[in-house]
C-alpha positions as CSV (number, residue, x, y, z in Angstrom):
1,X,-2.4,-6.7,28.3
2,X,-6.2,-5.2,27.8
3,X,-5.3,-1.3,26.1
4,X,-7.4,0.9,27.9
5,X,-7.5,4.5,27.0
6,X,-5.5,5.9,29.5
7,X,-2.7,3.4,27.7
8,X,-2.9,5.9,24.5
9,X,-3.0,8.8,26.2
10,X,0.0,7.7,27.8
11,X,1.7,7.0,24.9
12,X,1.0,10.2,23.4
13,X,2.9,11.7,26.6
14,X,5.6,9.4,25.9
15,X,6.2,10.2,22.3
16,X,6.7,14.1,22.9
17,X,9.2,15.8,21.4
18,X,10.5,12.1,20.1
19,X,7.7,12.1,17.4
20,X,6.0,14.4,15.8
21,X,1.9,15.4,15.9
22,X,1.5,14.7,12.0
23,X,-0.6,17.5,9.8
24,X,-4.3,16.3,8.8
25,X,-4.8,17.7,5.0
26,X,-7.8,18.3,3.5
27,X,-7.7,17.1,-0.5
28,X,-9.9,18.7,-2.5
29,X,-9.4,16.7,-5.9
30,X,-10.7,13.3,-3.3
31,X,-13.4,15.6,-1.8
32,X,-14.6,16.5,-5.1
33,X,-14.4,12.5,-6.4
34,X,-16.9,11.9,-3.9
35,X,-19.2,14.7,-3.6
36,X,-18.3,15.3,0.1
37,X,-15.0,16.0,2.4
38,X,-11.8,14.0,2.5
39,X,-8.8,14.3,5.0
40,X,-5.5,12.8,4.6
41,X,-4.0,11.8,7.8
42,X,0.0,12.1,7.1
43,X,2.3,9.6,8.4
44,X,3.9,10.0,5.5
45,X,5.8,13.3,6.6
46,X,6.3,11.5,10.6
47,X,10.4,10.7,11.2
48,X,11.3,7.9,9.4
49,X,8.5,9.1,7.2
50,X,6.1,6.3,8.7
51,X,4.0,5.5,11.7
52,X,6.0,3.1,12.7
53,X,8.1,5.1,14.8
54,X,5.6,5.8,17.2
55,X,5.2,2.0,18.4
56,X,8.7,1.0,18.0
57,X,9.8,3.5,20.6
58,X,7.0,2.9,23.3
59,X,8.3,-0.3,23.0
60,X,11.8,0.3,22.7
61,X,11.4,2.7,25.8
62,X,9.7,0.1,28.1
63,X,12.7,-2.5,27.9
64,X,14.8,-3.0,31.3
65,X,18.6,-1.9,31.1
66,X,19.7,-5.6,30.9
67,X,17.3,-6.0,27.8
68,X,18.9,-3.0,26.0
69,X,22.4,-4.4,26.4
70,X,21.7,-7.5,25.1
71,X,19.7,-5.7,21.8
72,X,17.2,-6.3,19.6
73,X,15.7,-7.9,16.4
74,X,13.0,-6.7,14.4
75,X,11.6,-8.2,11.4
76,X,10.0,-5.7,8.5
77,X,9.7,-4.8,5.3
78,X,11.0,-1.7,5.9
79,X,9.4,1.0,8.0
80,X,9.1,-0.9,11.2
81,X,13.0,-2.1,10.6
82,X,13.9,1.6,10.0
83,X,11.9,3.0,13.3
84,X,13.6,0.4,15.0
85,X,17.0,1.1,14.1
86,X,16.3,5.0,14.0
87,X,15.6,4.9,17.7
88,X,18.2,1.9,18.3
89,X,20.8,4.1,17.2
90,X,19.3,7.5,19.3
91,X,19.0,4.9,22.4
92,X,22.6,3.3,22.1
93,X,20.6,-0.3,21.7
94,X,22.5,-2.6,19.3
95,X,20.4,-4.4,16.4
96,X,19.4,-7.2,14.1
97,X,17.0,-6.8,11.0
98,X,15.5,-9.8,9.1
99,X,14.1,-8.6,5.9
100,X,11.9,-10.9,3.2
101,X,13.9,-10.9,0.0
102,X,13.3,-8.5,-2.7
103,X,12.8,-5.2,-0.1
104,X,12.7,-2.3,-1.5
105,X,16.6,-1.0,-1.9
106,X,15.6,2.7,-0.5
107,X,14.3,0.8,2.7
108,X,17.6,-1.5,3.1
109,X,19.8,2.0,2.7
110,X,18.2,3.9,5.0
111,X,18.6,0.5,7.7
112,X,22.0,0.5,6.5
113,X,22.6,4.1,7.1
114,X,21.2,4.1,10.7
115,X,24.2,1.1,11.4
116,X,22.1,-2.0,11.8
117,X,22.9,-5.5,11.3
118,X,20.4,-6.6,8.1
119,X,19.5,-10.4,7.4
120,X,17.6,-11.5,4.4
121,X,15.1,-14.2,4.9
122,X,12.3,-15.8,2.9
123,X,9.8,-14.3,0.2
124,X,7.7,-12.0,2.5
125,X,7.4,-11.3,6.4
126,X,5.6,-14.6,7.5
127,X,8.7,-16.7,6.1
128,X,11.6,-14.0,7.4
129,X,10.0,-14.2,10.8
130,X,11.3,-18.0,11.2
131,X,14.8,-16.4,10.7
132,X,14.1,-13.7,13.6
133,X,12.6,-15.7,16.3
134,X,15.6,-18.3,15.6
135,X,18.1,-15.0,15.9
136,X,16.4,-13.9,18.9
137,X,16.3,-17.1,20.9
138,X,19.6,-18.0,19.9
139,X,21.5,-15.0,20.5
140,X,19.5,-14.1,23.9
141,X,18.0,-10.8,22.0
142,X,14.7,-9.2,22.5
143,X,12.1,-9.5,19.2
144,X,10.5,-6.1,18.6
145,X,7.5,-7.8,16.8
146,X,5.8,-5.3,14.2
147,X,2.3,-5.7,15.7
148,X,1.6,-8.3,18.0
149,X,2.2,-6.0,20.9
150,X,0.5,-4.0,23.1
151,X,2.5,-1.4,23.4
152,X,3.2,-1.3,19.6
153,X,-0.6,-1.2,19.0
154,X,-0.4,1.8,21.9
155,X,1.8,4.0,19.8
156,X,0.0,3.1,16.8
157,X,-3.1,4.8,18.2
158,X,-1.6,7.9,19.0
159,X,-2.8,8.8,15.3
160,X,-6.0,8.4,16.2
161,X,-6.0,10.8,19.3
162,X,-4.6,13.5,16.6
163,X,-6.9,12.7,14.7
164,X,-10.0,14.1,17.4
165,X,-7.4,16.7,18.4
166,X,-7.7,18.2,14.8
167,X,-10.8,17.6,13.2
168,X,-13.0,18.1,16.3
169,X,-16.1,17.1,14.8
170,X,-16.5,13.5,14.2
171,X,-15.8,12.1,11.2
172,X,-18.4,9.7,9.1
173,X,-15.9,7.3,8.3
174,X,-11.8,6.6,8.1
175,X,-10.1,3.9,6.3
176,X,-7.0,2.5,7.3
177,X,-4.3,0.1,5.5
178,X,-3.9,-3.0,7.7
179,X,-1.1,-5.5,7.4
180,X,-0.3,-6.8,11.0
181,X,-3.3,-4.6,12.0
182,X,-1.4,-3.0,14.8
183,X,-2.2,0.3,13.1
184,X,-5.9,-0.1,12.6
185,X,-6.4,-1.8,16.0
186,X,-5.0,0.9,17.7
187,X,-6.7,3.7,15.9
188,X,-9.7,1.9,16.2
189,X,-9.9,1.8,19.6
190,X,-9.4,5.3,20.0
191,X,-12.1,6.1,17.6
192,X,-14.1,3.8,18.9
193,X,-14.0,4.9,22.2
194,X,-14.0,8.7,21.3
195,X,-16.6,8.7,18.1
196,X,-18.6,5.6,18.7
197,X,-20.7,6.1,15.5
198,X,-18.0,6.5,13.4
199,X,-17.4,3.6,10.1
200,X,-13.7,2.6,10.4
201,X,-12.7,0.2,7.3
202,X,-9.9,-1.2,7.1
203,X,-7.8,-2.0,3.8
204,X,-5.6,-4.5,1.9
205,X,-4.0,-5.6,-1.2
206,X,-5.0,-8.3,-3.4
207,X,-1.5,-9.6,-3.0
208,X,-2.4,-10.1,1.1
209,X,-6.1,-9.8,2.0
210,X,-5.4,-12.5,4.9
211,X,-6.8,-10.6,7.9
212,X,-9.8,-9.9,5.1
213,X,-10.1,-14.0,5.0
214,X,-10.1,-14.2,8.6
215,X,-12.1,-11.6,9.5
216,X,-14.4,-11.3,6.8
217,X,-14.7,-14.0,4.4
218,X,-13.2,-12.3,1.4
219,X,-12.6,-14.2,-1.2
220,X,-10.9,-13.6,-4.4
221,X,-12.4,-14.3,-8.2
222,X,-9.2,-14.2,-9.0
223,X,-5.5,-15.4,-8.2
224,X,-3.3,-13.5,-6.3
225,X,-0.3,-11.2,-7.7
226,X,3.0,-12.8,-6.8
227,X,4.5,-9.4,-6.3
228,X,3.2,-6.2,-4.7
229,X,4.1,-2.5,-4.6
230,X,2.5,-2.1,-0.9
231,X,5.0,-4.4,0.9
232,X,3.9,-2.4,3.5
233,X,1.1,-4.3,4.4
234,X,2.3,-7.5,2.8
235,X,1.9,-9.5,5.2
236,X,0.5,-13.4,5.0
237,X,0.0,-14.3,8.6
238,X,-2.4,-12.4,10.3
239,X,-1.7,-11.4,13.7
240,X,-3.8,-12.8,16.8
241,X,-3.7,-10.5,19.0
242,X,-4.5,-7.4,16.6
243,X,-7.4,-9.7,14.7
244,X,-9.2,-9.7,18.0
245,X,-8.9,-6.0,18.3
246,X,-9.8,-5.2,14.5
247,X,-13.0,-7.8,14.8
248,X,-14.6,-5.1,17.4
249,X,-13.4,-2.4,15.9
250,X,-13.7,-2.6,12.2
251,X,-17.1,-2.4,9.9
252,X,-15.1,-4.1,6.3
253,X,-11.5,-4.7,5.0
254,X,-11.7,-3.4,1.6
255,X,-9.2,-5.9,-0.8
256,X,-7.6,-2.9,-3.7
257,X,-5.4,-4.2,-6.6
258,X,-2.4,-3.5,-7.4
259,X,-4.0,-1.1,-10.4
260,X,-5.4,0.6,-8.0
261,X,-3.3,0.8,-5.4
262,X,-0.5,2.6,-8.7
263,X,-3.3,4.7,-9.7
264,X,-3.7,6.4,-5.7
265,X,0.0,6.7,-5.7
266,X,0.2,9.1,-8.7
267,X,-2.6,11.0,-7.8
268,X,-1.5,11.8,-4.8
269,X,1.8,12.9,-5.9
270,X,0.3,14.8,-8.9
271,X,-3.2,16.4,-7.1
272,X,-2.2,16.6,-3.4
273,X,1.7,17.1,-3.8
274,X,2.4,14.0,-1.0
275,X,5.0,10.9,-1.7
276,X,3.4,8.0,-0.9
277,X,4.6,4.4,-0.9
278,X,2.1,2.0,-2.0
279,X,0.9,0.7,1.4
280,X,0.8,4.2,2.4
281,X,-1.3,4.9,-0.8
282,X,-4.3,1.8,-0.4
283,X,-6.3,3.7,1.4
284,X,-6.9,6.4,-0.8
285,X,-6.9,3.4,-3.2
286,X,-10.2,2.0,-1.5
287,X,-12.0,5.3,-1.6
288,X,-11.4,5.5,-5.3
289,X,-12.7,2.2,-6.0
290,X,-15.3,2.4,-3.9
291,X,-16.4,6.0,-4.4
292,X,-20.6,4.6,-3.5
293,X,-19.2,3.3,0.0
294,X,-18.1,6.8,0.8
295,X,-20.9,9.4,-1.7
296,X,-20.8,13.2,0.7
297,X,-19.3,11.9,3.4
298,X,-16.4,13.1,5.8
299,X,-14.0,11.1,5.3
300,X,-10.2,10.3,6.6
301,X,-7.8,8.4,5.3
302,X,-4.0,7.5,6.8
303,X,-1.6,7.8,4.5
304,X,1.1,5.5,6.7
305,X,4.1,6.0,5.0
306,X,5.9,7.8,2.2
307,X,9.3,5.4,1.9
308,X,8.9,5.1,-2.1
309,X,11.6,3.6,-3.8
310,X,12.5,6.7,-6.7
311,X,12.4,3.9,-9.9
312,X,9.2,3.0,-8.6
313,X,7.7,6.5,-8.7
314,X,9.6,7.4,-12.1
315,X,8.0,4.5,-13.4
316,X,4.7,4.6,-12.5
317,X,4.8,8.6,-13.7
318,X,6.1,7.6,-17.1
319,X,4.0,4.7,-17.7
């Protein structure tokens, strides 16, 4: 399925009064950092306090009767499980979760909570998704993927209509985290389509930069973490769908560490008063560690979820 623009806009109608139109913040401790403006897109505050709800229902929504009797799987880290089973439960759709080992326990509570069935599968998403596909096939269920969807990637770009909506002068540039790339693709497009000269720059962690290998050539000095706070966008397998999207859409994927991605959480918390989860945080992470990149320009940045685990938060406060 080619998106055209018409697809987001019908998304947009789709998701009213099921999602909400997120606030776009202007932060002037980020503004100040770099000489110029910065807006904080926040997903953050969405239900399920993540973007993912807007793709997971578009896609939920577009399933045939017989498909919703049979239920679904879906295979996260976290948010995309807890949109799933947020609108599963509203929907009256049974489902299945695979999660990677060693989620965050906040994300596995709220799954729990919403009365889904949760599987735990392999060291990260690329691994757990083995386990889903075999649940799906085997059990005749249909497999909400995270990403590689069009209609996912159609929800997903709903930010990026709000986005024109509310800061109706274009902006210079926006930076977006990418795991799957389902969010930037579909922003992109929009942004693309609607401010053409626009800089859109994509972001990951050192623990995952594989859609910066693929699309970019990025490679690292230095050997990867073995754990992340930004599970988020943890993801090793880049998606092949979304990589085609992003590769018209996206001017760099900036690679943050783990430092840095700790450092944008607590400022954010501190200075702008928003709970951020790492992922969520990387893209204020990338402005702060590339301050040049970004010196008096109008800038916006999604901050895509704000599912923290509370340990987490203590601890990087107190450290």
């Amino acid at each position: 399925m080619s998106l055209t623009y018409d697809d987001f806009l019908k998304a947009q109608r789709d998701l009213v009064s099921i999602t909400s139109v997120t606030p776009l913040m202007h932060s002037p401790s980020l503004s100040t950092m770099i000489e110029g403006n910065v807006f904080l897109k926040l997903e953050n505050t969405q239900i399920t306090h993540s973007f993912k709800a807007r793709g997971a229902y578009i896609k939920l929504r577009s399933l045939s009767d017989e498909d919703k009797k049979r239920g679904v799987v879906a295979v996260s880290a976290g948010n995309h499980a807890k949109a799933v089973a947020y609108h599963c439960k509203s929907m009256g759709i049974s489902a299945i979760v695979v999660m990677p080992n060693g989620t965050p326990s906040n994300k596995i509570k709220a799954c729990e909570a919403l009365g889904v069935q949760i599987v735990f599968h392999g060291r990260h998403l690329a691994e757990a998704f083995v386990k889903g596909e075999e649940i799906a096939k085997k059990k005749n269920m249909t497999l909400i993927h995270p990403y590689e969807d069009p209609l996912i990637v159609a929800g997903q770009g709903t930010i990026g209509i709000e986005l024109v909506e509310q800061h109706r002068k274009p902006l210079d540039a926006v930076i977006i985290p990418v795991g799957g790339g389902g969010l930037a693709a579909g922003i992109g497009r929009v942004l693309s389509a609607r401010w053409p000269l626009c800089e859109i720059y994509g972001v990951q962690s050192e623990f995952a930069p594989e859609m910066a290998e693929k699309l970019f050539l990025y490679r690292s000095s230095t050997a990867k973490p073995d754990i992340t706070i930004a599970e988020g966008i943890a993801v090793k397998k880049p998606g092949v769908y979304t990589s085609d999207l992003l590769n018209d859409v996206l001017l760099d994927i900036f690679v943050v560490p783990e430092r840095g991605i700790k450092q944008a959480i607590v400022h954010l918390l501190i200075h702008d008063k928003q709970v951020v989860e790492g992922a969520g945080a990387a893209g204020v992470a990338a402005l702060m560690e590339n301050k040049h990149v970004f010196y008096k320009k109008n800038v916006g940045i999604i901050l895509c979820g704000g599912n923290v685990d509370n340990s987490l938060l203590v601890t990087l406060l107190t450290a």
